[in-house]
C-alpha positions as CSV (number, residue, x, y, z in Angstrom):
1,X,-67.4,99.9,-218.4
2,X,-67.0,100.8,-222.1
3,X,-70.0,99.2,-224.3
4,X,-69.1,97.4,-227.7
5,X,-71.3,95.5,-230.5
6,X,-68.5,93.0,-232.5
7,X,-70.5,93.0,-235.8
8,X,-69.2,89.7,-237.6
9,X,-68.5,87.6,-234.4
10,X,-68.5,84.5,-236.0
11,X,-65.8,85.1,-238.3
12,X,-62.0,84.3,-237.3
13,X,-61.5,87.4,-236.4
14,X,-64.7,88.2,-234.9
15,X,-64.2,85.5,-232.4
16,X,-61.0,87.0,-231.3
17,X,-62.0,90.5,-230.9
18,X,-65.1,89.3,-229.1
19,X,-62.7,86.9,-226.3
20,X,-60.0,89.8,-226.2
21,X,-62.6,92.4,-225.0
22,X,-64.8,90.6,-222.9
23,X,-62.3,90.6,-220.1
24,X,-62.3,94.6,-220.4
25,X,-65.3,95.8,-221.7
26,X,-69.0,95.3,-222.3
27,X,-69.3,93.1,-225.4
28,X,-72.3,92.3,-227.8
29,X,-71.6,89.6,-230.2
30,X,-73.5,90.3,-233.5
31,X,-73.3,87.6,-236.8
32,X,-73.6,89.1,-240.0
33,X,-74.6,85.3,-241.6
34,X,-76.2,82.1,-240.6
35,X,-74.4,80.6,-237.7
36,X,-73.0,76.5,-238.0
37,X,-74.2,74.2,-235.9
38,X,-71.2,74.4,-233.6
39,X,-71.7,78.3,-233.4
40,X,-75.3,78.1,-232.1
41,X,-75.0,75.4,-229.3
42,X,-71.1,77.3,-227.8
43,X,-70.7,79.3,-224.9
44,X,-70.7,82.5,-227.2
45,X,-74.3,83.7,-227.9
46,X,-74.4,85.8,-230.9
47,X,-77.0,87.7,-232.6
48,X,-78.5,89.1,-236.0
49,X,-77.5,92.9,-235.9
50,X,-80.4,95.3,-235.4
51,X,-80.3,98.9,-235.2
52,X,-82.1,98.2,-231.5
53,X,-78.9,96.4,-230.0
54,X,-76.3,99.1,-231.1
55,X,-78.6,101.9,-229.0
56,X,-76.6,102.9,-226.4
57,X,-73.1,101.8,-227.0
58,X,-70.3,103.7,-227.0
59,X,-68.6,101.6,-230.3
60,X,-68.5,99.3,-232.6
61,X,-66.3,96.8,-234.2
62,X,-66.7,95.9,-237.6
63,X,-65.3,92.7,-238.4
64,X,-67.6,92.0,-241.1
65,X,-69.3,94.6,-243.4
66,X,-72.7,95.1,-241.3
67,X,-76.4,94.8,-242.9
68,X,-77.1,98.1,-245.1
69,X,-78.1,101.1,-242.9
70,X,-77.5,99.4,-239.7
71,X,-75.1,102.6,-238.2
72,X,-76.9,105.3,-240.3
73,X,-78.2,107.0,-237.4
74,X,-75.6,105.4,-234.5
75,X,-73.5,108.5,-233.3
76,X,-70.9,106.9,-231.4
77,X,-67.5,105.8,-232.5
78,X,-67.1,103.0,-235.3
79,X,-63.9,101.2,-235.7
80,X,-63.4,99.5,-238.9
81,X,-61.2,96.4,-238.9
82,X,-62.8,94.2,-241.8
83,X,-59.6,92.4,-243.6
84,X,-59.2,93.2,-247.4
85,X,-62.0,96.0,-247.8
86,X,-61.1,98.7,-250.7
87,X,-62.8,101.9,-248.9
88,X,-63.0,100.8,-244.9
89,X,-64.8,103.8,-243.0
90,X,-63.4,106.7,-241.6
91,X,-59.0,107.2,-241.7
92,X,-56.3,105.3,-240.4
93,X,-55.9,104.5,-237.0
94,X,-53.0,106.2,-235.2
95,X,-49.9,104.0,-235.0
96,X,-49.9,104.8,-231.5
97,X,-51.6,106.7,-228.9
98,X,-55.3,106.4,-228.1
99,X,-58.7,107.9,-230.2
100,X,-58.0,111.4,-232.0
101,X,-60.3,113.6,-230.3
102,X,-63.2,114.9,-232.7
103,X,-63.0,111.7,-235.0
104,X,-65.8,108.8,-235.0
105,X,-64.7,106.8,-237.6
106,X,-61.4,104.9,-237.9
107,X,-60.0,102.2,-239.8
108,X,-57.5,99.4,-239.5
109,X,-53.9,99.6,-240.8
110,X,-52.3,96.4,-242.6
111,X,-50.0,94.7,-239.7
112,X,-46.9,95.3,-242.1
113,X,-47.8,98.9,-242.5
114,X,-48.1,99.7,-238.5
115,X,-44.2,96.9,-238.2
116,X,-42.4,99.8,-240.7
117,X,-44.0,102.8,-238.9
118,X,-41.9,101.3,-236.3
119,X,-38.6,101.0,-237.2
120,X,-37.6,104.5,-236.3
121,X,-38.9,103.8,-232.5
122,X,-36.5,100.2,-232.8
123,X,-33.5,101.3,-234.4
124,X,-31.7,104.5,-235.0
125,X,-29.7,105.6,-238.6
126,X,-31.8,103.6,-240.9
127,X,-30.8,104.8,-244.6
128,X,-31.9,101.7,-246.2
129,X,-34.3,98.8,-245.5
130,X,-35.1,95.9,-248.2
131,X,-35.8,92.0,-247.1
132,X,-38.4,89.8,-247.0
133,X,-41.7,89.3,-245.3
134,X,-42.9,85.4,-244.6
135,X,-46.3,85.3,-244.7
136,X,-48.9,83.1,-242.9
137,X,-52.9,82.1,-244.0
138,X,-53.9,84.0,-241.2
139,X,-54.2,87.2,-242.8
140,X,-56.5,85.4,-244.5
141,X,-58.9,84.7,-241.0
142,X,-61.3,81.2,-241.7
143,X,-60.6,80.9,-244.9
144,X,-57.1,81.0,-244.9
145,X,-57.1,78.2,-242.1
146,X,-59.4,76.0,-243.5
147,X,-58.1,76.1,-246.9
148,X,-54.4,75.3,-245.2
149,X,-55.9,72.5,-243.4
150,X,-57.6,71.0,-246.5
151,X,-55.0,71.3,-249.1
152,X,-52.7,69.9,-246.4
153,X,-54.9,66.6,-245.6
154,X,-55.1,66.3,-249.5
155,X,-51.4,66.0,-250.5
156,X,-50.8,63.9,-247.1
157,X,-53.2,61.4,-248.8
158,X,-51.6,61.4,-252.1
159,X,-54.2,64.0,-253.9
160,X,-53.8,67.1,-255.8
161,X,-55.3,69.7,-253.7
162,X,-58.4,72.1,-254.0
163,X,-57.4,75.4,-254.5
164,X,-60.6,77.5,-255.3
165,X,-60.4,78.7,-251.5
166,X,-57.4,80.6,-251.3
167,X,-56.6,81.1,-254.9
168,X,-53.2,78.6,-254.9
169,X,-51.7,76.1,-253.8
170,X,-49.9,77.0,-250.3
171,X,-49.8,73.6,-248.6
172,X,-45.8,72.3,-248.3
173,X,-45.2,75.0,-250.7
174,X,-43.4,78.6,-250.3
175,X,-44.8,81.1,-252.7
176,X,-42.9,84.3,-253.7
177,X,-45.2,87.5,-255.0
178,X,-44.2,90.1,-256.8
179,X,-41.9,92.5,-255.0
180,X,-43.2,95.7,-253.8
181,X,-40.6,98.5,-253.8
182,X,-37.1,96.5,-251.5
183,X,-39.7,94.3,-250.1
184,X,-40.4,90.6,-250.9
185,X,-43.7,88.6,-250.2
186,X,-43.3,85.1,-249.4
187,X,-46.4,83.2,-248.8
188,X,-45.4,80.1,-246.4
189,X,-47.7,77.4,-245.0
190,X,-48.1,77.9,-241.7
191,X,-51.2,78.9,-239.9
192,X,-50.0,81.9,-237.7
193,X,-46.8,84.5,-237.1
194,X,-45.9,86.5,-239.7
195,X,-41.8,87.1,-239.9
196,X,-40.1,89.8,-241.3
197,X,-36.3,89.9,-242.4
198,X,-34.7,93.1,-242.5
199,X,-31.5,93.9,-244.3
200,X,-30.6,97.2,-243.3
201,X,-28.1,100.2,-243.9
202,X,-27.4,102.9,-241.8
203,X,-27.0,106.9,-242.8
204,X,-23.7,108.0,-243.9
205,X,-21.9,108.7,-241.0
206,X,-23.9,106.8,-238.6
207,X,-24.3,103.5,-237.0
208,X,-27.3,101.4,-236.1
209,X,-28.2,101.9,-232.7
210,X,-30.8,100.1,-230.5
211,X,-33.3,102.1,-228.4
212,X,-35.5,100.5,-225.7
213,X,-38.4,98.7,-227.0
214,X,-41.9,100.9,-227.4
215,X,-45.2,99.4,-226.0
216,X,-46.0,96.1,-227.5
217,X,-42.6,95.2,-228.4
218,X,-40.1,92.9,-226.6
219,X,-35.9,92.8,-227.6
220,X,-35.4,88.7,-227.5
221,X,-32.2,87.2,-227.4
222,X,-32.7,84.8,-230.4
223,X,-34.5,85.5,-233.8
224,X,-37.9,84.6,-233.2
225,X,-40.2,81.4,-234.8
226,X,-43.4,81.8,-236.9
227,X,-44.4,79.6,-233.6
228,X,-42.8,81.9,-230.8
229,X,-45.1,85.4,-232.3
230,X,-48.2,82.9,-232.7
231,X,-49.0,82.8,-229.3
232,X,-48.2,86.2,-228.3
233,X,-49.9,89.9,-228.7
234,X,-46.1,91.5,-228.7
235,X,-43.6,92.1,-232.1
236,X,-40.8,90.1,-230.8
237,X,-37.8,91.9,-232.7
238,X,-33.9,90.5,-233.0
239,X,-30.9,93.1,-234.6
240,X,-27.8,91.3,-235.4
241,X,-25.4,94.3,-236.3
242,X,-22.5,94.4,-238.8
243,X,-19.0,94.5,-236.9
244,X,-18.7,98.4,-237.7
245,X,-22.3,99.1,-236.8
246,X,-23.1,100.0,-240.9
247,X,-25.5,97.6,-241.4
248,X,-27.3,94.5,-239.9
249,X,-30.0,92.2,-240.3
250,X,-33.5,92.9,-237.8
251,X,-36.0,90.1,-237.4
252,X,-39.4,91.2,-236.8
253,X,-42.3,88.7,-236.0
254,X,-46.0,89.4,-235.8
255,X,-49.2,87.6,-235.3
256,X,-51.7,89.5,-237.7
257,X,-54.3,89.3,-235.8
258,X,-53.5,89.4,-232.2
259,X,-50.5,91.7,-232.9
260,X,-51.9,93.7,-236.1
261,X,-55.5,94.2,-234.9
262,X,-56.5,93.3,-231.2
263,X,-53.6,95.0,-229.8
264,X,-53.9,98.6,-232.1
265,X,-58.1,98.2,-230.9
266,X,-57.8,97.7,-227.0
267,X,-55.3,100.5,-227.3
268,X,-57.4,103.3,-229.0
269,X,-60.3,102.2,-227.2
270,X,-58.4,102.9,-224.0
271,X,-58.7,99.6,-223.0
272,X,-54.9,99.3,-222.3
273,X,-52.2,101.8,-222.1
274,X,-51.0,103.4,-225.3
């Protein structure tokens, strides 16, 4: 059974990589911080991160940036999955298969990043693509949750809510960003599933044309719900064509976390098939 240390266990994400991997592998929670009280007396058992409980595995999971020189002399492979870090470790993951051979170090790649790496694999003829993409706290792991859940119980009681923790106001409130290239942020408040709406144009000459779903995707009949991807590690993906096939509009929906990262790590770690 393949060994694993999940360095920053206690954080959102932490706690999900540690839960996803269990089942399949060899798991050592590690906390990079002081644990709550909550944290210390529940069924996970995590530990400070020493140099003497990383001997011996075969990886490790960053989900938090780990104590200085902790992996300086660990020689096996170090996945880097830490949200929002400017320089992770090592290069991008693969947006599919399983661990380039000869590499130790790989990082993460943003959930929207690997959905668009896709979109040759969903649809065929794509000239164009522009829309928006809906965009829940999660990203964000704890802090995005609690700082929903707080600015929510505030304005349900009346009260102008705190917004040092995520940096604006989010609760009962859609927030557009500035657009990057034919692609619109819109930051909604929900908790989890991301959604993105496609408006797309095919190739001169050519229609848009469905292919079989790849690994981790499933065709559904309906466009999907920020609450239907939530609770699912697949990209549930919708295509209403144009009458001449020219164009059409493709709903994508993604949780970030168990779609973005725990499904990209079980598959290069070979826990699952690629």
């Amino acid at each position: 059974m393949l060994k694993l240390a999940v360095i920053g266990a206690q954080s959102l994400l932490g706690r999900e990589l540690a839960t996803a991997l269990e089942t399949r592998a060899s798991v050592a929670p590690l906390t990079t911080g002081p644990l709550t009280r909550e944290e210390e007396e529940g069924d996970l058992v995590l530990f400070a991160p020493t140099p003497e409980l990383v001997e011996g595995l075969d990886a490790v999971i960053l989900a938090d940036t780990p104590p200085e020189g902790l992996l300086d002399a660990f020689p096996g492979r170090v996945l880097d999955l830490r949200p929002g870090v400017e320089k992770p470790l090592g290069e991008a993951m693969p947006v599919l298969g399983g661990w380039p051979a000869g590499v130790r170090l790989l990082h993460g790649r943003p959930a929207l990043e690997q959905v668009l790496a896709l979109l040759p694999k969903l649809l065929s003829g794509i000239s164009e693509v522009g829309g928006t993409h809906l965009r829940a706290v999660a990203h964000l792991g704890d802090a995005g949750l609690e700082g929903l859940h707080a600015q929510t119980l505030s304005v349900l009681n009346g009260e102008d809510p705190d917004t040092g923790v995520l940096g604006y106001r989010a609760a009962f409130e859609a927030v557009p960003q500035a657009p990057r290239g034919n692609l619109v942020e819109v930051r909604v408040p929900v908790f989890h599933g991301d959604l993105l709406l496609l408006n797309l144009r095919a190739s001169e000459g050519q229609k848009l044309t469905r292919f079989e779903a790849p690994e981790g995707v499933a065709w559904v009949e309906h466009a999907p719900s920020s609450r239907d991807v939530a609770v699912t590690s697949e990209l549930l993906a919708h295509f209403s064509p144009s009458a001449d096939g020219r164009s059409g509009v493709l709903v994508l929906g993604f949780d970030p976390i168990l779609w973005g990262v725990l499904r990209p790590a079980m598959r290069v770690l070979g826990l699952m098939e690629a």
